[in-house]
Structure formats: C-alpha cells, structure tokens
Backbone as CSV, one residue per row, in Angstrom:
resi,resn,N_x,N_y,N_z,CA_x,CA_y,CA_z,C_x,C_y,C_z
1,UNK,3.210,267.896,127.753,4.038,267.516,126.630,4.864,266.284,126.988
2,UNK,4.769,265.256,125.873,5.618,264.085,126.533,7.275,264.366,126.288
3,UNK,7.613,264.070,127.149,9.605,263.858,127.076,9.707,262.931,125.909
4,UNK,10.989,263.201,125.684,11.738,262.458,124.378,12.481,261.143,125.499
5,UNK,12.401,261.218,126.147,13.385,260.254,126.988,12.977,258.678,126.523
6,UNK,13.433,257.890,126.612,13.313,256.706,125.926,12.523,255.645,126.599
7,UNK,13.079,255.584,127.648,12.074,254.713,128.684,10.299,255.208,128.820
8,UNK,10.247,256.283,128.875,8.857,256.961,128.576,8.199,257.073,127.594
9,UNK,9.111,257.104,126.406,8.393,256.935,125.141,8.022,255.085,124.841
10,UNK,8.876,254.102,125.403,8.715,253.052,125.544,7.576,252.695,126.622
11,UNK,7.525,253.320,127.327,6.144,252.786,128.774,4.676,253.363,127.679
12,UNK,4.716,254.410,127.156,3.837,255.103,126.427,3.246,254.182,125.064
13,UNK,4.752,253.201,124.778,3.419,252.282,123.882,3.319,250.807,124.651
14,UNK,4.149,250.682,125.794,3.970,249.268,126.229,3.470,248.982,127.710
15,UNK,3.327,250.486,128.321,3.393,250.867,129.976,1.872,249.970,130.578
16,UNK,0.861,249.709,129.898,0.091,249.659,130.606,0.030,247.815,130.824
17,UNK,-0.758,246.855,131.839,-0.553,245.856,131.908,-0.511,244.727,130.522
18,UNK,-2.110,245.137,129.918,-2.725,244.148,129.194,-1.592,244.579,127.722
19,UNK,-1.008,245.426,127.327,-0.371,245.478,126.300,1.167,244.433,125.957
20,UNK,1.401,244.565,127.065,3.025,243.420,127.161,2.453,241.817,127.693
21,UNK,0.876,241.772,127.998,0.605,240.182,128.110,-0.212,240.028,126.813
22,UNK,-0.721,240.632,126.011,-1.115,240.190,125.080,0.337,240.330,123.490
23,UNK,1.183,240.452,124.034,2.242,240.447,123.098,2.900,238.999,123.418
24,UNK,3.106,238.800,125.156,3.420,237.814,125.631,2.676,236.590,124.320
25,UNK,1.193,236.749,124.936,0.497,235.583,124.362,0.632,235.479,122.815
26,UNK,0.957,236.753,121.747,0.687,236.212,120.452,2.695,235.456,120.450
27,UNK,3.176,236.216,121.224,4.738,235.790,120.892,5.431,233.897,121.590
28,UNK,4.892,233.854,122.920,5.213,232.739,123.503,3.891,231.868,123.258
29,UNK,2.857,232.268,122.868,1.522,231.150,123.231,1.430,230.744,121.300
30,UNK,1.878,231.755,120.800,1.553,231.819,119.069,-0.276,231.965,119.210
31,UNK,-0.836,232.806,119.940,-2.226,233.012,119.602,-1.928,234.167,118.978
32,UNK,-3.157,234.049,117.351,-2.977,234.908,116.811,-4.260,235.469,116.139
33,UNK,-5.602,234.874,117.006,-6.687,235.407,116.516,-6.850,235.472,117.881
34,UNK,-8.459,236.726,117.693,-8.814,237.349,118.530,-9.658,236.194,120.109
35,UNK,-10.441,235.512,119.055,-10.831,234.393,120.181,-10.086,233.723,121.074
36,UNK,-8.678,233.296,120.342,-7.472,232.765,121.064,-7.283,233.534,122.076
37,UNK,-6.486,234.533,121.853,-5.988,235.563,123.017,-7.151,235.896,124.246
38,UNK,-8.230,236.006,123.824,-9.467,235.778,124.620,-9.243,235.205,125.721
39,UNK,-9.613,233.684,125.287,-10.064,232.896,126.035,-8.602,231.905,126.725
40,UNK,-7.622,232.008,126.055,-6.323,231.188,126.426,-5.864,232.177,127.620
41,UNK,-5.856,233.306,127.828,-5.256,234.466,128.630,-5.371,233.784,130.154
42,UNK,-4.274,233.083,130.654,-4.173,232.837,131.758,-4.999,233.867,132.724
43,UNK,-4.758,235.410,132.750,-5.170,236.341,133.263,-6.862,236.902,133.078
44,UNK,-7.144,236.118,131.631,-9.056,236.621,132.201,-8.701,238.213,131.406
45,UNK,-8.108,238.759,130.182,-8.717,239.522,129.763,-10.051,239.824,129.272
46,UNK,-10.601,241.085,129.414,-11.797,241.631,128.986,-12.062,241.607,127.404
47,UNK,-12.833,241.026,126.861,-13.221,241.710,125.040,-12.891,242.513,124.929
48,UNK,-13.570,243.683,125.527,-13.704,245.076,125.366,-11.701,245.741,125.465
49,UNK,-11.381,244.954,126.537,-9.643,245.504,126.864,-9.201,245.079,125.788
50,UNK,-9.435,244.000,125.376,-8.324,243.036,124.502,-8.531,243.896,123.083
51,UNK,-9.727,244.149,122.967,-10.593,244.568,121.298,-9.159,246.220,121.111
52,UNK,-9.520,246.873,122.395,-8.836,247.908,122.550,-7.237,247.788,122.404
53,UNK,-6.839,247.520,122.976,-5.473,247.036,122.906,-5.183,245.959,122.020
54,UNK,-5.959,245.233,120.661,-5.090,244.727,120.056,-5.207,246.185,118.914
55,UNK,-6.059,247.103,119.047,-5.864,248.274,118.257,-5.235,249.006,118.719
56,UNK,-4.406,249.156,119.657,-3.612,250.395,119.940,-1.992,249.900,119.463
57,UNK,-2.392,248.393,120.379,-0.588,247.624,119.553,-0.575,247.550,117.934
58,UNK,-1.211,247.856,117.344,-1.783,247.611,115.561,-1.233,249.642,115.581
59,UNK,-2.009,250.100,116.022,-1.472,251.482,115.854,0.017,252.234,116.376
60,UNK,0.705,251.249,117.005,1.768,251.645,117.899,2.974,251.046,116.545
61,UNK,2.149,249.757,115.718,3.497,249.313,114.574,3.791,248.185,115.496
62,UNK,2.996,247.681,116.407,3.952,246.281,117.179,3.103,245.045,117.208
63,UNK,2.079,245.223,116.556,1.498,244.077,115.677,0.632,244.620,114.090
64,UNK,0.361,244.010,113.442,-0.057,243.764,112.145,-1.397,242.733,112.332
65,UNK,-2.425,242.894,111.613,-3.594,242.239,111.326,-4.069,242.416,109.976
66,UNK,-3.919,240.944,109.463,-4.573,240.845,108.134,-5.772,240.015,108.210
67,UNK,-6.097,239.890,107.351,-8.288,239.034,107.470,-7.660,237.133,107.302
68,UNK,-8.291,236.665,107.867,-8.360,235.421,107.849,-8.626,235.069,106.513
69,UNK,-8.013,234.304,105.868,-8.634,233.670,104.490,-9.826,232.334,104.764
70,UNK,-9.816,231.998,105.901,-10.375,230.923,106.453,-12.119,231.554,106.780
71,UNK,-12.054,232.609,107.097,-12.886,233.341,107.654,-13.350,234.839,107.556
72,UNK,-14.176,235.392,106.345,-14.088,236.920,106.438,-14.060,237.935,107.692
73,UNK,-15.127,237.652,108.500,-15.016,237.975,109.663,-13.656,238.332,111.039
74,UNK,-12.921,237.297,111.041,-11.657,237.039,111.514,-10.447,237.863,111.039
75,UNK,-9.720,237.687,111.745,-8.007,238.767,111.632,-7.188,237.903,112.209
76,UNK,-6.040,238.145,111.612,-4.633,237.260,112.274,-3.913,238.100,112.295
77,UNK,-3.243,238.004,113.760,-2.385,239.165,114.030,-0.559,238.595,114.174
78,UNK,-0.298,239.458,113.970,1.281,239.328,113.929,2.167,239.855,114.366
79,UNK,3.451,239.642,115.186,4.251,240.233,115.625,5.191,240.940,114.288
80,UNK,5.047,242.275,114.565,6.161,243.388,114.050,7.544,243.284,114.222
81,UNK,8.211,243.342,113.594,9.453,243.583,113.924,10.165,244.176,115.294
82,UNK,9.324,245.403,115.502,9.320,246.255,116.785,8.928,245.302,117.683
83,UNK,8.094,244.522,117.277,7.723,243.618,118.709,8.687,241.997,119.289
84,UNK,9.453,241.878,118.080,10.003,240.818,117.687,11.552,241.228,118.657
85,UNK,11.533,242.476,118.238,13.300,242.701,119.333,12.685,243.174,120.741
86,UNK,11.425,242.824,121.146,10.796,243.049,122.333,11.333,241.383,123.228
87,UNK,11.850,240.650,122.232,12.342,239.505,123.207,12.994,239.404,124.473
88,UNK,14.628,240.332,123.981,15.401,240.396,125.511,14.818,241.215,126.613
89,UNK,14.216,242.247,126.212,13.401,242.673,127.101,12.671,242.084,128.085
90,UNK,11.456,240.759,127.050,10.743,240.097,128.391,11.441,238.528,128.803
91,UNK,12.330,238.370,128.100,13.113,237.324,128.515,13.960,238.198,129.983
92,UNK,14.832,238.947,130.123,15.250,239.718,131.429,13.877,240.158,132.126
93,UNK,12.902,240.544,131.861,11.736,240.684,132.831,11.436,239.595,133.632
94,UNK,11.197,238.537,132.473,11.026,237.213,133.149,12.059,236.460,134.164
95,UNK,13.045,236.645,133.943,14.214,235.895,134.636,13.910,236.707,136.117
96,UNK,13.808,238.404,135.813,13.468,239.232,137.015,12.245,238.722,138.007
97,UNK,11.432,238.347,137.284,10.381,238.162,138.087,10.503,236.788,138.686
98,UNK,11.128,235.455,138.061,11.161,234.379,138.730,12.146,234.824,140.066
99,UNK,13.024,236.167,139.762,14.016,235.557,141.243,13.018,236.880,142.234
100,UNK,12.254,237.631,142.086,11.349,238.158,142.736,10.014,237.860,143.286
101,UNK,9.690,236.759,142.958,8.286,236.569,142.860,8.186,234.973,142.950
102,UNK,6.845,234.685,143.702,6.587,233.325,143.861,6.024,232.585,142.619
103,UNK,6.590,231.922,141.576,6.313,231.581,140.198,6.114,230.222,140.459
104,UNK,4.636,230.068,139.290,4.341,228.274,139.402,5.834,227.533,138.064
105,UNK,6.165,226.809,138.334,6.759,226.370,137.344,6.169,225.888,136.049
106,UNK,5.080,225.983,135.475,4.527,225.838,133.810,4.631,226.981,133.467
107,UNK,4.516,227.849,134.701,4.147,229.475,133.582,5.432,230.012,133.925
108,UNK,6.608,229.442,134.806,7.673,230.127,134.576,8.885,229.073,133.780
109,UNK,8.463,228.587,133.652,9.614,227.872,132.785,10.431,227.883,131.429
110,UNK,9.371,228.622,130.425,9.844,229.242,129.262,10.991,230.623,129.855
111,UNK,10.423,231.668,130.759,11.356,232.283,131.220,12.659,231.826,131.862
112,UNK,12.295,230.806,132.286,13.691,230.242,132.601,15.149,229.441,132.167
113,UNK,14.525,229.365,130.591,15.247,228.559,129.484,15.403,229.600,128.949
114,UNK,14.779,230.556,128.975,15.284,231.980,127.887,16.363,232.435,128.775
115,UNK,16.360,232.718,130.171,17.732,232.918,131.391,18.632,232.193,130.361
116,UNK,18.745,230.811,130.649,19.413,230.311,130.332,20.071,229.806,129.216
117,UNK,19.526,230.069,128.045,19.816,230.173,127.112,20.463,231.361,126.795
118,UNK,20.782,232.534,127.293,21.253,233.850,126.990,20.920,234.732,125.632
119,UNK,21.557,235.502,124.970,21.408,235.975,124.196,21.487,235.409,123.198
120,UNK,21.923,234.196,123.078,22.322,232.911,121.498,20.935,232.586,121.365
121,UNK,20.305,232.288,122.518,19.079,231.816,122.077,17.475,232.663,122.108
122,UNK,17.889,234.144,122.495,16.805,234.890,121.899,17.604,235.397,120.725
123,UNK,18.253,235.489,119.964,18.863,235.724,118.451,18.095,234.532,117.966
124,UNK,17.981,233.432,118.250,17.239,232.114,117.645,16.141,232.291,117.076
125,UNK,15.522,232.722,119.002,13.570,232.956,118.967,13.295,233.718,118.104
126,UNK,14.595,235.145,117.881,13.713,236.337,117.272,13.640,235.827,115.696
127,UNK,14.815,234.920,115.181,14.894,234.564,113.798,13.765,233.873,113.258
128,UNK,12.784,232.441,114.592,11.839,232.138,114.130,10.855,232.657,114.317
129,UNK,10.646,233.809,115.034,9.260,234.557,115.242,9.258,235.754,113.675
130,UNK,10.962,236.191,113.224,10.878,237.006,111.684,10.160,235.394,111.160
131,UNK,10.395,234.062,111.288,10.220,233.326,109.792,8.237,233.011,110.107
132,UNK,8.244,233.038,111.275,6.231,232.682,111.332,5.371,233.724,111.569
133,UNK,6.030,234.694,111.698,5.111,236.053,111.526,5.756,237.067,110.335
134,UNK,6.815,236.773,110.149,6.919,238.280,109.113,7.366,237.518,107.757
135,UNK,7.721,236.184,107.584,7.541,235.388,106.712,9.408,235.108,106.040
136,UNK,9.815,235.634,106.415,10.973,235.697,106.461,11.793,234.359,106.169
137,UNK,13.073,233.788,105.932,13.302,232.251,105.850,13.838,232.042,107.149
138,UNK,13.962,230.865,107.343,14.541,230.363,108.638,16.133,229.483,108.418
139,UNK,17.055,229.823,108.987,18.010,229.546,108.254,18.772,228.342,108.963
140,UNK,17.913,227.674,109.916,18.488,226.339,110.693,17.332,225.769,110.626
141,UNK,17.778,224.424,110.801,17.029,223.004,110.952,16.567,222.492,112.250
142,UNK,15.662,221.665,112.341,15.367,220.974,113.742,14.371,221.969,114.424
143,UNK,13.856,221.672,115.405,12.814,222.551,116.379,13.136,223.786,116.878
144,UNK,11.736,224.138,116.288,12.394,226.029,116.659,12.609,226.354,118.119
145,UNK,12.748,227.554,118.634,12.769,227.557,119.875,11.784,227.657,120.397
146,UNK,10.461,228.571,120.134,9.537,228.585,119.908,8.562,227.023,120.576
147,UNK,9.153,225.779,119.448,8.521,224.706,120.031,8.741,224.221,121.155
148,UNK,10.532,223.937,121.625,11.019,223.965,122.358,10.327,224.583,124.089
149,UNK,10.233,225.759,123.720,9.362,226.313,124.802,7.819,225.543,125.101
150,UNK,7.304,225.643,123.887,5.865,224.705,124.386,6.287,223.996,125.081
151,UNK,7.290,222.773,124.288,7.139,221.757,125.086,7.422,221.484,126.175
152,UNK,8.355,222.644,126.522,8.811,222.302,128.138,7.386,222.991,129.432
153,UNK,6.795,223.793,128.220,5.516,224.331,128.947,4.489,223.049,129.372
154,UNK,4.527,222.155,128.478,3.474,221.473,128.328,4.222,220.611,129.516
155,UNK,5.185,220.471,129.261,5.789,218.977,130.168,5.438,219.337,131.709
156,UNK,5.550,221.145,131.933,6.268,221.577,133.025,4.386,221.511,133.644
157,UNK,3.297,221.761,133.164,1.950,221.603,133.092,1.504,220.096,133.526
158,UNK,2.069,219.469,132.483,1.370,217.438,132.834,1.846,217.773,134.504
159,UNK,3.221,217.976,134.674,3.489,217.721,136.142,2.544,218.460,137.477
160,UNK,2.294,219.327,136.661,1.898,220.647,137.700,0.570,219.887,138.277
161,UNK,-0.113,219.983,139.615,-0.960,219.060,140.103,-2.191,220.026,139.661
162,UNK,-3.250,219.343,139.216,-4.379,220.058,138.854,-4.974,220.840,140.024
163,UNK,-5.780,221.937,139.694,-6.658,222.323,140.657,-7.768,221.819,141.668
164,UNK,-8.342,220.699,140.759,-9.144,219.833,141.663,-8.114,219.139,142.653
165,UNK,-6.673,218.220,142.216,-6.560,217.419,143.162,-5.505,218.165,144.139
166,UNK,-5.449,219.426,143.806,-4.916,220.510,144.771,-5.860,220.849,145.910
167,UNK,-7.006,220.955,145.455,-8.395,221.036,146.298,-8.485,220.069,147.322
168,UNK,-8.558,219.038,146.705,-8.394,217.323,147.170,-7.978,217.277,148.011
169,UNK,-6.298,217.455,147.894,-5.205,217.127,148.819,-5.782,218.614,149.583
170,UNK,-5.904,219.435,149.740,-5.362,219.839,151.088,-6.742,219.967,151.298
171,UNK,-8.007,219.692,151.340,-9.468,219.235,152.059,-9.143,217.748,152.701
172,UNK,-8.217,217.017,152.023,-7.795,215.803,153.475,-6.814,215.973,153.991
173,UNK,-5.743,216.821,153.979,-4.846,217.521,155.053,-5.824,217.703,156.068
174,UNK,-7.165,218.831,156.188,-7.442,219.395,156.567,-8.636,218.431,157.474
175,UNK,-8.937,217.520,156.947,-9.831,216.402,157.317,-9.268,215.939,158.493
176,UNK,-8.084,215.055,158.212,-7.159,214.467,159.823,-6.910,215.385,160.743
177,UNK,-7.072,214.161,161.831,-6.934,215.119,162.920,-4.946,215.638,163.136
C-alpha cells in the first residue's frame, strides 16, 4: 500500500530518471513534439522510454497532448500547471547539482541564472510557461525568461569547444614529446 507521505507520492509520479528530463526538455528546451524530445535529448532517450513516459506524464496531469493541426499523425505536448510549479523544484535541483557535480557550462548555465535569479525570476518563467503552454496572457513586455535562457544556452555552447577540436587538442597534447 502506498503512504500518503508527500515526498513519495511525489517520487511516484516524478521518481524515475527519464520523467523529470523529459519535463526538463518540453519546459527549458520548449520541445514539444515527440520527434523533438527524441532526438534533441542530450541523454539518448529510447522511443520506446520516451513513447512510455510521455504517457504516464499525460496520465499523472503533468503534461497535456493535443493533435498537431499541421499534421494528423503528430501531438503537441504541454506543460500542466502541475508541471509548471515544478520550476523551483528543478531550478534548486539544478543549483544542487552544479555545486555537487562536475557541470559543462552550456548545460549548466540556465541552472545557474535560475540560482540567481531567485524566486522573482521563477514567478517570471512560471508566468511565461502559463502564457505558451496553457495559453494564458502574459502580463510584461520584452524577452521572456524562457528566451533569455536559450540565449545564454546558446552563447554558453558557441563558446564551449566542440568535440572534434576537443579530440584535436588533446591527440596533439598527446603527440609532443
């Protein structure tokens, strides 16, 4: 019998890995079809995981899927409300894990503006994630936070040295004597 306890009833719809990175991705990446989340998944989810788990988060109430008008075939999924006050949560996860863990700076840097931004500015995120997923109005001007984050993703990325010339450089480290 499951406990009423809260943290358990919370691990029970969010406990397992692929469920809080594919929330990650429709919430910080804005992927919101199935191919997206696919193939963008830093981590290499499975079809079969992802197919599963975007139906269990659809059955849990912490995303929504309606049909593509673009596409019969297709679904666009959406952050819930329930998933929407899931912000401070992975904004403090994230801050947790940069001071625990060896983090590249593109993929930790949105976590680190959410640190720093405090609670003013996930009240922001959550206002524009109600106005582009639950349709809601947006009641300030200028770049959401949302973009904000890309862009420091993207910036924090141009810098980040590619894999090849990561390869590069340390195959001629390794070259000299």
């Amino acid at each position: 019998m499951r406990s009423g306890c809260p943290i358990n009833l919370t691990l029970e719809a969010l406990g397992d890995r692929w469920s809080l990175l594919v929330i990650r991705d429709v919430m910080f990446g804005n992927r919101r079809h199935f191919r997206e989340l696919l193939t963008r998944s830093e981590e290499g989810i499975a079809s079969n995981i992802l197919a599963d788990r975007l139906k269990r988060l659809t059955a849990a109430g912490l995303l929504s899927r309606a049909d593509d008008p673009t596409h019969e075939q297709k679904g666009i999924y959406s952050l819930t409300e329930r998933a929407i006050e899931l912000v401070p949560l992975l904004a403090q996860m994230g801050a947790w894990g940069r001071r625990h863990f060896p983090v590249t700076e593109e993929l930790s840097i949105r976590a680190q503006l959410l640190e720093e931004g405090g609670p003013a500015m996930w009240e922001r995120f959550m206002e524009d994630l109600r106005a582009l997923h639950l349709g809601a109005p947006r009641n300030r001007r200028g770049p959401t936070v949302l973009e904000q984050l890309t862009v420091a993703f993207e910036e924090a990325r141009a810098r980040a040295p590619s894999p090849a010339k990561a390869h590069t450089k340390t195959k001629t480290k390794r070259a000299r004597p």
